[in-house]
N, C-alpha and C positions, 0 to 999 in steps of 0.2 A: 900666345904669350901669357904666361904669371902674370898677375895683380903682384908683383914686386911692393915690399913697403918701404915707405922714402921717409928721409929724415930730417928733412929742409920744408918751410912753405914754400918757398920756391919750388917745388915740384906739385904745388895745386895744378899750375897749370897743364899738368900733365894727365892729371885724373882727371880733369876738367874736358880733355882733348879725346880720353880714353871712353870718358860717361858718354858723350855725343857720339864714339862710334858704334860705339854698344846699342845706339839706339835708347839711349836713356837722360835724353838732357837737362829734363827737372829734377836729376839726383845733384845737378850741381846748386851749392848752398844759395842765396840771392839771385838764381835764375828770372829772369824779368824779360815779359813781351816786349816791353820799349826799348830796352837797351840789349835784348839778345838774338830779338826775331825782327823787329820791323827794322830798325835801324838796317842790322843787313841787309834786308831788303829794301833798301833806300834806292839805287841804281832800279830796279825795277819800277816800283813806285812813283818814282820820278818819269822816268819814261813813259810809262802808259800816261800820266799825269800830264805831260807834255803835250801830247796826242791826243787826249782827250781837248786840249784847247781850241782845235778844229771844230768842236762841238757849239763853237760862236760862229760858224757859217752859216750864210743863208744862201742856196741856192739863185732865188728870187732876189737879190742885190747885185749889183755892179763889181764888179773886182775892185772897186777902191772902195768902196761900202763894206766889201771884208776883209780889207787889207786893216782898214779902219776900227773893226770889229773884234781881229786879231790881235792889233796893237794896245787896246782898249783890256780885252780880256790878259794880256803879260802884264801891262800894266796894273792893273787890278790884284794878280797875284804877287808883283812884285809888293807892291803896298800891304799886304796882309802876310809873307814873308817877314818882310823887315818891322809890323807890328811885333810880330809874333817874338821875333829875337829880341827887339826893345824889352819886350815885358819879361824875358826870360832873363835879361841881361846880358845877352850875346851883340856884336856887331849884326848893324842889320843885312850882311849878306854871309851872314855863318852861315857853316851848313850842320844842322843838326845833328848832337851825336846823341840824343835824347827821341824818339817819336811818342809821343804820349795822348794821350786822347785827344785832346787841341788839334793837335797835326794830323791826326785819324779824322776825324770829325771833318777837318778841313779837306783834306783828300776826296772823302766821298760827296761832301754838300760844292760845295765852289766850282768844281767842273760841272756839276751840273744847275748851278745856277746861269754858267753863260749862254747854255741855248734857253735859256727861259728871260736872261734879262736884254741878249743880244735877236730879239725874234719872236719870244714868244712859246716855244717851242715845247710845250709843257711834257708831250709824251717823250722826247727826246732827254731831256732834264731827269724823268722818275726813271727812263731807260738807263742814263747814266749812273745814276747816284744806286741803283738796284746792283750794276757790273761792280762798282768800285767794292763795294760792301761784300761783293760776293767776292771778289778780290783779297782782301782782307783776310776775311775769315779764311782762303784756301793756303791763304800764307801762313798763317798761325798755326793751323791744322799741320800746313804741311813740314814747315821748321820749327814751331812751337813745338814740337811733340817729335823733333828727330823725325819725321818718316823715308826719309830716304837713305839713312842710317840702319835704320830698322828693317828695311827691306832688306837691303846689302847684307847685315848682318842674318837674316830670316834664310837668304838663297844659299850664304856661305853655307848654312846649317841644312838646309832641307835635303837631300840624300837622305843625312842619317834621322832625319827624322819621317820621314818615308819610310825606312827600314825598323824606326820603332813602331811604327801603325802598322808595321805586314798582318801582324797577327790581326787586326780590323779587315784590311784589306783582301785576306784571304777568306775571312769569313762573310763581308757583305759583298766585294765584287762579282763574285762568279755564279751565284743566282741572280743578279741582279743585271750580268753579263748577259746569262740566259735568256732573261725575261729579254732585254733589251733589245738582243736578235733575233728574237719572233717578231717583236712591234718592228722591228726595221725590215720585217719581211713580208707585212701587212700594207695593204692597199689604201684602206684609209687614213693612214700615218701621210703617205705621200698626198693623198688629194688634200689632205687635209694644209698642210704647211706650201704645197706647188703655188694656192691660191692665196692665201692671206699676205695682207699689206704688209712694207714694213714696216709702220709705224705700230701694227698688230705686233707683228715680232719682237719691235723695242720694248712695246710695253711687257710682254709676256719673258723679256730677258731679266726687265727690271725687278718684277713680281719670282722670277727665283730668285737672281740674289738679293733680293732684299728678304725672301723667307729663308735664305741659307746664312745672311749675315745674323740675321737677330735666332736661329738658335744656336751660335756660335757666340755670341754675343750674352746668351743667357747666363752660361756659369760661369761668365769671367768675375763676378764678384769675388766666389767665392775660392772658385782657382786663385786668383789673387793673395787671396790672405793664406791658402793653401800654402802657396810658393812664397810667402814673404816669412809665415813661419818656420820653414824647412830650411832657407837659406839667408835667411836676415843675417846672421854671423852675429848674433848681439849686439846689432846697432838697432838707435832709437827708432820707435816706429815713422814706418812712412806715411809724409803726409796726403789728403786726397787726392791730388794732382800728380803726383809720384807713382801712386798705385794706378791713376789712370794710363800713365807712361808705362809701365807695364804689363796693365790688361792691355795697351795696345801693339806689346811685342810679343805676347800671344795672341790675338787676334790674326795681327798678321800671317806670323807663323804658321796656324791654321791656315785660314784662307788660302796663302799660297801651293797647302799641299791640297786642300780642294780643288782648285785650279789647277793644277800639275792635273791629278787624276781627270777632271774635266775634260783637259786638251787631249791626255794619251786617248782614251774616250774617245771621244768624236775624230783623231787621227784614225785610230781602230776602222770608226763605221766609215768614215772617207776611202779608203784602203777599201774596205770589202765593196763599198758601194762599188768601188770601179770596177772590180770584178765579177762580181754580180746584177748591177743595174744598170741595162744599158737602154739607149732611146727606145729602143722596138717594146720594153718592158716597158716606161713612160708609159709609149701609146696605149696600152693595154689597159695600163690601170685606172687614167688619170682623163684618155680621151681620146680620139685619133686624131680630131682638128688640135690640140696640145700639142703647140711647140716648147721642147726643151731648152733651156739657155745655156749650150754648152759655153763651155768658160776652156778647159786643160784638155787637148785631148794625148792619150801616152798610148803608149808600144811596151805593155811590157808582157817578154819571155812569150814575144808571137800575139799576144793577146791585146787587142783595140779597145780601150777605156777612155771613158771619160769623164772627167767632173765637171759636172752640173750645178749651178745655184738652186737644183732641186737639191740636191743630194747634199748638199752645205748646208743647207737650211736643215734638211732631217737630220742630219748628223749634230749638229750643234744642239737641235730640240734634246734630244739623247744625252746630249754630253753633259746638255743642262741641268738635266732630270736626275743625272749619275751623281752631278755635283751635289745636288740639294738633296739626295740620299745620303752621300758620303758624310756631310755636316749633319742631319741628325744622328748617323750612326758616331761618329765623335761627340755627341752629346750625350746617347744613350747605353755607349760602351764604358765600361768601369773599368776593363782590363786596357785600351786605347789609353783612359785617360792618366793611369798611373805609369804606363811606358813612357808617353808623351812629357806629360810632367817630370817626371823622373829624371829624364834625361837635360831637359829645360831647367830641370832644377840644380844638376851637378854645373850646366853649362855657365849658371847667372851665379851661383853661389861666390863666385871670385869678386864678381860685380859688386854682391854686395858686400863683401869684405874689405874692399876695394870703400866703397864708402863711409864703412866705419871709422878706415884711417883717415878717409879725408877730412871728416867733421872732425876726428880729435885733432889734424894739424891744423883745421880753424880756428878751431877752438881754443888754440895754443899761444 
């Protein structure tokens, strides 16, 4: 659909409806944490918040000792509640249509002062108050900055932006294909991944994408102002929060065609594996006392396969390794990055046009 230009303010709220789907919610003017992210997230916050009240149990007490405990810790929040609205100048059982630091502050410290004032309970208290904070911040992150717009918006578009990387794709896959099916035909590949932990695993997931996010992550400055030049449409510059909400609809955008590439990847070596590695081939390589942990076994076209949690774990190693190539080759391709751009740039150019009328019907 057209960025259509309106002629009423009464149609902010439309650009307003339009920036959030696009994945770009701090393009709207007076955008605010309290009144655009937490507040929604009130039903949630409340909830956990509620739950969290349990956290006045003691095991080691009588059920009327924590009927008692229970009643004590409502109580308490109802009191700091109705503080809270007094001083704002609300009735003391509003329900806030403001959350602002106060009521943050309040969220992560007060649940967990009740297992510390109802018990003692200090490690459970810094456990609590550690969740709530990390709560927060995933909320922020996550509606602060659109991201589930941003996705939606990143998947409608990936095909064609698949189809703008081919020319990457054909040049770093298919050496990199090669290489890959040799090591998945090597012995030490298997012994090596049949044995280690998974907490080895996690870590060794974590440690690529965290080396494929930061160097995807490296030229979003400057892509940034790349794309704000090309398609600003002569509106005011953006401010840094703005431009953040855009390095992160290209991050994503990235990422997800890493991850496409990663999964078709490791589907690939899954597939071959079945037809090519079976238990007797295990035993050879890996041990004779080595038991395999078959997981799927198939019939296909006469042919008896199986998938293994050996063969998941290699394939995934693989898939991994293709990703965290595939994201430096997007860093170090110039011809990727002017397709990709390019394309990203015809697509948002509405967007930002889109918000030059908005600020002048502000502004009006």
């Amino acid at each position: 659909m057209k960025w259509a230009a309106v002629a009423a303010p009464a149609e902010l709220t439309e650009y307003e409806r339009r920036f959030r789907r696009a994945g770009l919610p701090l393009f709207i003017s007076g955008y605010s944490a309290s009144t655009d992210v937490f507040n929604r997230a009130l039903p949630l916050i409340t909830l956990v918040f509620v739950g969290e009240l349990l956290g006045a149990l003691n095991l080691n007490w009588s059920v009327a000792g924590n009927v008692a405990a229970i009643a004590g810790s409502l109580g308490l929040v109802l009191v700091v509640v109705a503080a809270i609205n007094g001083f704002r100048g609300r009735p003391a059982t509003a329900v806030p249509q403001e959350i602002g630091k106060v009521e943050l502050a309040l969220f992560v410290l007060l649940p967990a002062l009740l297992p510390l004032i109802f018990g003692g309970q200090w490690r459970s208290a810094l456990a609590t108050a550690s969740i709530n904070a990390l709560i927060l911040l995933l909320i922020y992150a996550t509606f602060g900055y659109g991201l589930p717009s941003i996705v939606r918006w990143a998947l409608a578009r990936l095909v064609g932006q698949l189809a703008a990387s081919l020319s990457l794709l054909t040049r770093a896959i298919p050496l990199l294909m090669l290489f890959s099916v040799l090591l998945f035909l090597t012995q030490e590949i298997w012994q090596m991944f049949s044995h280690v932990t998974f907490g080895t695993l996690a870590i060794l997931g974590v440690l690529f994408v965290g080396l494929g996010a930061a160097f995807l992550l490296a030229r979003l400055p400057s892509e940034v102002r790349r794309l704000e030049g090309e398609a600003g449409e002569g509106g005011p510059p953006l401010e840094r929060r703005q431009r953040l909400n855009v390095g992160l609809v290209l991050f994503v955008s990235q990422s997800l065609q890493v991850l496409t590439v990663s999964v078709v990847v490791g589907a690939f070596f899954v597939a071959l594996g079945v037809f090519t590695i079976d238990t007797h081939i295990l035993h050879e390589w890996i041990g004779p006392t080595f038991q395999p942990h078959e997981l799927v076994k198939l019939n296909v076209f006469g042919h008896q396969g199986v998938i293994t949690e050996e063969l998941l774990r290699v394939a995934g190693a693989i898939a991994a390794f293709t990703g965290l190539y595939f994201a430096i080759s997007m860093l170090t391709d110039d011809v990727y990055r002017r397709e990709f751009l390019g394309e990203l740039t015809d697509q948002m150019r509405e967007t930002f046009a889109a918000r030059a009328e908005y600020l002048k019907l502000k502004a009006s």
